[in-house]
N, C-alpha and C positions, 0 to 999 in steps of 0.2 A: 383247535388248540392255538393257542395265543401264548406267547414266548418273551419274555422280557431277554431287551439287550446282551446278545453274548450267552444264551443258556440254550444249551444242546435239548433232542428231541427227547421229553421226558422218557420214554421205555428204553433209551442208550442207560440215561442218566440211573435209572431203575439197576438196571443191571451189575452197575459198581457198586450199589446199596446191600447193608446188612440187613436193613429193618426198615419198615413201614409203619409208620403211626396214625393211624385214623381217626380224626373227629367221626360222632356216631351219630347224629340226628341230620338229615339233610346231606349225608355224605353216603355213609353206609343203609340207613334205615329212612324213610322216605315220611319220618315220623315229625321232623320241624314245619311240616304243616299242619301237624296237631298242637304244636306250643304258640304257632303263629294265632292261632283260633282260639287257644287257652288266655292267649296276652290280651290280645282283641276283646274276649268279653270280659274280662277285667279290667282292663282298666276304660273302656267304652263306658260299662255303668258306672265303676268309681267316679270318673268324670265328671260324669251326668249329675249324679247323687250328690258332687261338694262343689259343684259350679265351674269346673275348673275347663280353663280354653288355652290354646284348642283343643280340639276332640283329636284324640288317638287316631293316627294312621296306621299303614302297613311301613310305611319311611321311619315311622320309629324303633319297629321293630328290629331294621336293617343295621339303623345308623346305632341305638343305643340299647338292642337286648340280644342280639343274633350270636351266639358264640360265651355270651360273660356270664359268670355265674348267676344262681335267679335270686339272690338279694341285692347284689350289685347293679342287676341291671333294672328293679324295681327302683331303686334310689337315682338309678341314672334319667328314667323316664320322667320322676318328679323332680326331680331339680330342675328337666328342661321348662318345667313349667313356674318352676319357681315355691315350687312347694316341699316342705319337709318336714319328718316324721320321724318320731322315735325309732331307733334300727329295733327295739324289743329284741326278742329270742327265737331261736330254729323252734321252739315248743309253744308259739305262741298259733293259737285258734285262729283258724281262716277268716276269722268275722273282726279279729283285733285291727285296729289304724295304726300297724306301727310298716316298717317295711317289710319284714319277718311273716306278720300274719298276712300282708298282701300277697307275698310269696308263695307262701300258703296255699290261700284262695287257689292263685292261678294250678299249683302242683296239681290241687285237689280235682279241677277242672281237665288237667291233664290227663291225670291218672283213669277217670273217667272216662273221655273218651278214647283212651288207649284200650281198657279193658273193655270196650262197646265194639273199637274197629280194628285192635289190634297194629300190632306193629308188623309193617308192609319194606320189603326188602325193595332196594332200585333194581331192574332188571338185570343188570351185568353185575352185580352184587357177589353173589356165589362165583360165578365165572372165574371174577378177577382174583376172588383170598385164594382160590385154591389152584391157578397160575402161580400165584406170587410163591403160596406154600411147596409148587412144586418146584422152582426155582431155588428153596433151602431159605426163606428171606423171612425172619420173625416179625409176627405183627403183633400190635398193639391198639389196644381202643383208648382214645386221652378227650373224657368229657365233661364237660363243666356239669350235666346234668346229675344227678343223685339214682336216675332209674335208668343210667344205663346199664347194669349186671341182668339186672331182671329185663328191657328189653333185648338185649343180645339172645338169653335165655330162651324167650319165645317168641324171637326171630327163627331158633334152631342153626344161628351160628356162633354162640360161646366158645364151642372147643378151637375154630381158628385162632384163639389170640393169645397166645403169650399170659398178656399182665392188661389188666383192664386198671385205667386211673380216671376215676367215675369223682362225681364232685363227695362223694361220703369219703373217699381216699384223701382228696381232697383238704378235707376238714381235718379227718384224724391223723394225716400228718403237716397241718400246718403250710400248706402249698398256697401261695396265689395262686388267681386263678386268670384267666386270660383277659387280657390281653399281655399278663405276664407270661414270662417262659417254662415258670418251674413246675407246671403239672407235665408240659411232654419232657424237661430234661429228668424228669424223676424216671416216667416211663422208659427212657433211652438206657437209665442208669440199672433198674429193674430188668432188663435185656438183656444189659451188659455189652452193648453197645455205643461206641462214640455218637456224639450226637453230628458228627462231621461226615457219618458213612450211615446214616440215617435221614429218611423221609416224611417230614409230614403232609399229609392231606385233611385240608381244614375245607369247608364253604364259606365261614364268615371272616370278614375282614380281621375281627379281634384274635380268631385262631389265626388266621395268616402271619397278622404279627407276632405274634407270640411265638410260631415257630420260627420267624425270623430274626427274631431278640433272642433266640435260643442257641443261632449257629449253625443250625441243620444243614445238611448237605445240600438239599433240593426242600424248596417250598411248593407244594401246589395248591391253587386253588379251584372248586369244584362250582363252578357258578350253577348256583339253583334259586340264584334270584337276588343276587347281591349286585351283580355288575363286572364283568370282567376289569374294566378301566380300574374299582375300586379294590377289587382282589390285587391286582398289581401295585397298586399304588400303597397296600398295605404291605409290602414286601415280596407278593408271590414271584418264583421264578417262573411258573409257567402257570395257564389258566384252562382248563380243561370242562367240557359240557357236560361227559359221562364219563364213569370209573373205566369206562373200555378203556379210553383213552391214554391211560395209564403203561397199558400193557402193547397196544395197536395204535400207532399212530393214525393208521389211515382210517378207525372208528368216525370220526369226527367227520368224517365227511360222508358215511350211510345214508 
C-alpha cells in the first residue's frame, strides 16, 4: 500500500465510510484485460488498413482509453494521431469510419470474447463485498462500460450493490463520463449518501480523478497496470495491489 501525504491506513479510513463505490473492469472483475485485447485489435488493423503511424501500444490504452467512456476514448486515441472522424451515432454498424461504429467494432470484439471466456472475479473479490456488507457499508458499481449489469449478472455478484451507474445509466441520464465526477456523484446521490463519507475505488487514472473532482472522502487506487506514481498523481489518497488491501492492511505484504 502506498499512501499519499497525511492519509491514514485505508481500512482506519474504511471504517468512518458509508459507502464504497467500485469501478468494475480491472477492479472488481479481472475483465479489462479483455477490452485491453478488444482495443489492441482494433485499432492495430484500423491502423494498418489507413496508414496510420504509430502503431498502437498498450501505453495508449493506459494514457488515453483506461477508465473513459468507449467513444471518447476512441476519439482520444485518434486525435493522438492526428486523425478525425465523424462522431456518427450509438446505432451506427461496426464496419462504419465514424467514432461511434469504431466503438462498436471494439464492443463487438468485447462482447465476444467475454461470452467465449466469460467474466473472471479478482481473487479477494467476494471476500472483500461481503466484509464490507457485513460492516453495514452500501456499495455501488460506477462504469463507463455499457456491459457492466450483464457482467456483474454472470459474475454471480449483482445482489451486492446497491445502484449500478453502468455507461447506458450513463447516457439516459445525461452524466459525463470520466474523468468527470457526475457518474459516482449521481451514484453517491442514489445511496443517499454524502459523497464526503463515501469511497471510491477506481484502477485507472481517469476514475481516480473523477473521484477526486467529486469530493469523496478517500480515493483509492487499484494498480493493475496503470502505475502507482500515476494513480497518485491523479488524485489518489492511497494506492493499493489487491482489494485485500482495502479491508487488511498487512495483505500487501503476503
Amino acid at each position: 500500500m502506498v499512501l499519499a501525504a497525511g492519509t491514514p491506513p485505508v481500512p482506519e479510513c474504511l471504517a468512518a465510510a458509508r459507502a464504497v463505490l467500485f469501478d468494475l473492469d480491472g477492479v472488481l472483475l479481472s475483465t479489462s484485460q479483455l477490452h485491453r485485447e478488444a482495443w489492441a485489435e482494433l485499432f492495430a488493423g484500423w491502423f494498418a488498413e489507413h496508414g496510420i503511424v504509430p502503431a498502437y501500444t498498450e501505453d495508449d490504452y493506459f494514457r488515453l482509453l483506461d477508465g473513459r467512456p468507449r467513444y471518447d476514448g476512441v476519439r482520444a486515441v485518434l486525435a493522438s494521431r492526428g486523425v478525425e472522424l465523424p462522431w456518427g451515432a450509438p446505432v451506427d454498424p461496426p464496419d462504419a469510419d465514424t467514432i461511434c461504429g469504431l466503438g462498436n467494432r471494439k464492443n463487438a470484439g468485447f462482447e465476444q470474447a467475454l461470452a467465449e471466456r466469460g467474466p473472471r472475479l479478482f481473487p479477494d473479490t467476494v471476500a472483500v463485498l461481503l466484509r464490507l456488507l457485513r460492516e453495514g457499508k452500501r456499495l455501488a458499481v460506477v462504469s463507463s462500460s455499457r456491459n457492466a449489469s450483464a457482467a456483474l449478472a454472470a459474475a454471480g455478484i449483482a445482489d451486492a450493490f446497491d445502484v449500478v451507474v453502468d455507461g447506458q445509466v450513463a447516457a439516459e441520464q445525461r452524466l459525463a463520463g470520466k474523468p468527470a465526477p457526475d457518474t459516482f456523484v449521481h451514484a453517491a446521490a442514489e445511496l443517499a449518501v454524502p459523497v464526503d463519507q463515501a469511497v471510491v475505488v477506481e484502477d485507472a487514472t481517469f476514475g481516480v480523478a473523477a473521484g477526486r473532482a467529486g469530493g469523496f472522502g478517500l480515493v483509492v487506487g487499484v494498480d493493475r497496470g496503470a502505475g502507482a506514481e500515476a494513480l497518485l498523481a491523479a488524485g489518489a489518497d492511497a494506492v493499493v495491489g489487491s482489494l485485500a488491501e482495502l479491508v487488511d492492511p498487512a495483505a500487501g505484504g503476503r
